[in-house]
Each structure stands twice: as C-alpha cells, then as structure tokens.
C-alpha positions as CSV (number, residue, x, y, z in Angstrom):
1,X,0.0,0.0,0.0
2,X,1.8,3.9,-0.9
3,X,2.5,5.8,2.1
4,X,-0.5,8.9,0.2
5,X,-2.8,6.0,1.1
6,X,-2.0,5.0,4.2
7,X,-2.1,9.1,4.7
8,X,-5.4,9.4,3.8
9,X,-6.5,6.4,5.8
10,X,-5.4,7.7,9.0
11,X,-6.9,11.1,8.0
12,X,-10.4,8.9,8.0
13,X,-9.5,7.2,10.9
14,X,-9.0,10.6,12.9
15,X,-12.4,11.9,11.3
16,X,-14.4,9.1,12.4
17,X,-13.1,9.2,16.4
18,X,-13.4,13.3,15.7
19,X,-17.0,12.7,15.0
20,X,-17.7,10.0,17.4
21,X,-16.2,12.0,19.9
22,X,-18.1,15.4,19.3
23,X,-21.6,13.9,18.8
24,X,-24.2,15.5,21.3
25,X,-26.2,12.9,20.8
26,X,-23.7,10.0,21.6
27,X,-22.9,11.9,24.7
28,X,-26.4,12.4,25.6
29,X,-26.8,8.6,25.4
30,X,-23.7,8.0,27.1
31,X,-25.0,10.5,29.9
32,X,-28.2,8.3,30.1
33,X,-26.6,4.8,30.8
34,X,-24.0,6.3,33.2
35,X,-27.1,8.0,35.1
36,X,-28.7,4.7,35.4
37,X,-26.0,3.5,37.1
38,X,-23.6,1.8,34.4
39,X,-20.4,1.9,33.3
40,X,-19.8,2.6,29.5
41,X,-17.0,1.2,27.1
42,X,-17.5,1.9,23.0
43,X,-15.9,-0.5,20.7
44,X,-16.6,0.3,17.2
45,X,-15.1,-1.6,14.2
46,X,-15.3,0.1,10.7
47,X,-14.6,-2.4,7.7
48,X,-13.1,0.0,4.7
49,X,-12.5,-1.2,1.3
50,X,-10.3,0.3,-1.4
51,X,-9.9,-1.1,-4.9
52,X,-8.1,0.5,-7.6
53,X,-9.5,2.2,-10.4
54,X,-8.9,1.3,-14.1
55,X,-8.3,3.7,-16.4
56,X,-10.8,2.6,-18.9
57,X,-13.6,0.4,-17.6
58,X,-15.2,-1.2,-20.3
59,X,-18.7,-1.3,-20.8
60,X,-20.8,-3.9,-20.2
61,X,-23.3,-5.2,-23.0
62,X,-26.9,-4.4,-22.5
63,X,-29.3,-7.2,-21.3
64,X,-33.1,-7.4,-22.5
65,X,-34.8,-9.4,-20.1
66,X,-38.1,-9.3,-22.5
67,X,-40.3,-11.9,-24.4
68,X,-38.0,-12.4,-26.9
69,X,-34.6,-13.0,-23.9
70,X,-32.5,-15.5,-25.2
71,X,-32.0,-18.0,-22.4
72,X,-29.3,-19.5,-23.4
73,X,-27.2,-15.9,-24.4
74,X,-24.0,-15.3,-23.1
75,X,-23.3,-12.6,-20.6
76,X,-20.4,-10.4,-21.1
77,X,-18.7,-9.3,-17.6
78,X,-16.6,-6.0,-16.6
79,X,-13.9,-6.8,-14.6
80,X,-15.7,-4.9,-11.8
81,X,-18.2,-7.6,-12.1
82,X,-16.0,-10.2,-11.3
83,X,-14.3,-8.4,-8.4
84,X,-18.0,-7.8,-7.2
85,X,-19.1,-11.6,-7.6
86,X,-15.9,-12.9,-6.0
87,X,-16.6,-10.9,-3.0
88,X,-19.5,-12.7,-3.0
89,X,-18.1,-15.9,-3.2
90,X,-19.6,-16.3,-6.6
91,X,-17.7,-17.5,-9.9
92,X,-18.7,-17.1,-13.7
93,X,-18.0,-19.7,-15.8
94,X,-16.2,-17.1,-18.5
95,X,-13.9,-15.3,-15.7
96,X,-10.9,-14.5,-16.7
C-alpha cells in the first residue's frame, strides 16, 4: 500500500473518532446509561474497502430481459463484475 494511502486512511481514521467523539447525541446517550448506574466502554469496528480504479472500464453489454430474452445468451462481464461476484463468493463460468 503507498505511504498517500495509508495518509489518507489515517486522515479517516482521525475523522471518524473526531465525529464520534463530538456527537451531542452520543454523549447524551452515554450520559443516560451512566445516570442509570452503568459503566460505558465503546468498541466500534469500521470495515473500509479500497480497490483501484482502471483507467478505462469497459462497458458492459446491455441485457433485455423481454419476451424475446434469449435463455441461453451469453453474458459479457466488466472486470468490476467479477471483483464484485468474488466478494460474493460467486464464480462465472467465462472469468478471466
């Protein structure tokens, strides 16, 4: 991973807690539980995901899903349909 994006991941980082941490209404709630005779501890995870960007994503071909569908036409997938389906756990039987 570059150093920019590890940069900018911390920046997001900081936001997040910055937010968190100035939020009326978090402290309000906070201010409840601990009135009510509890001690409170926050643990929140945050799952981020970065992919890449091509340059040139190509198109991918239009699907009619009328009367006259073709059942047994082909589908042709963008490589950001793959990345999507194998997240997914889910293979194609054209991937490349």
């Amino acid at each position: 991973m570059d150093d920019r994006l590890k940069e900018l991941m911390q920046e997001l980082g900081n936001a997040i807690n910055e937010s968190l941490s100035e939020s009326e209404r978090i402290a309000e709630a906070i201010g409840e539980i601990k009135r009510s005779g509890y001690d409170v501890f926050l643990v929140l995870e945050a799952t981020i995901g970065f992919n890449k960007r091509e340059d040139a994503p190509q198109p991918a071909e239009e699907i009619h899903r009328g009367r006259d569908f073709d059942a047994g036409a082909k589908l042709k997938w963008t490589s950001q349909d793959h990345k999507f389906l194998r997240a997914l756990k889910i293979s194609t039987d054209d991937e490349s």
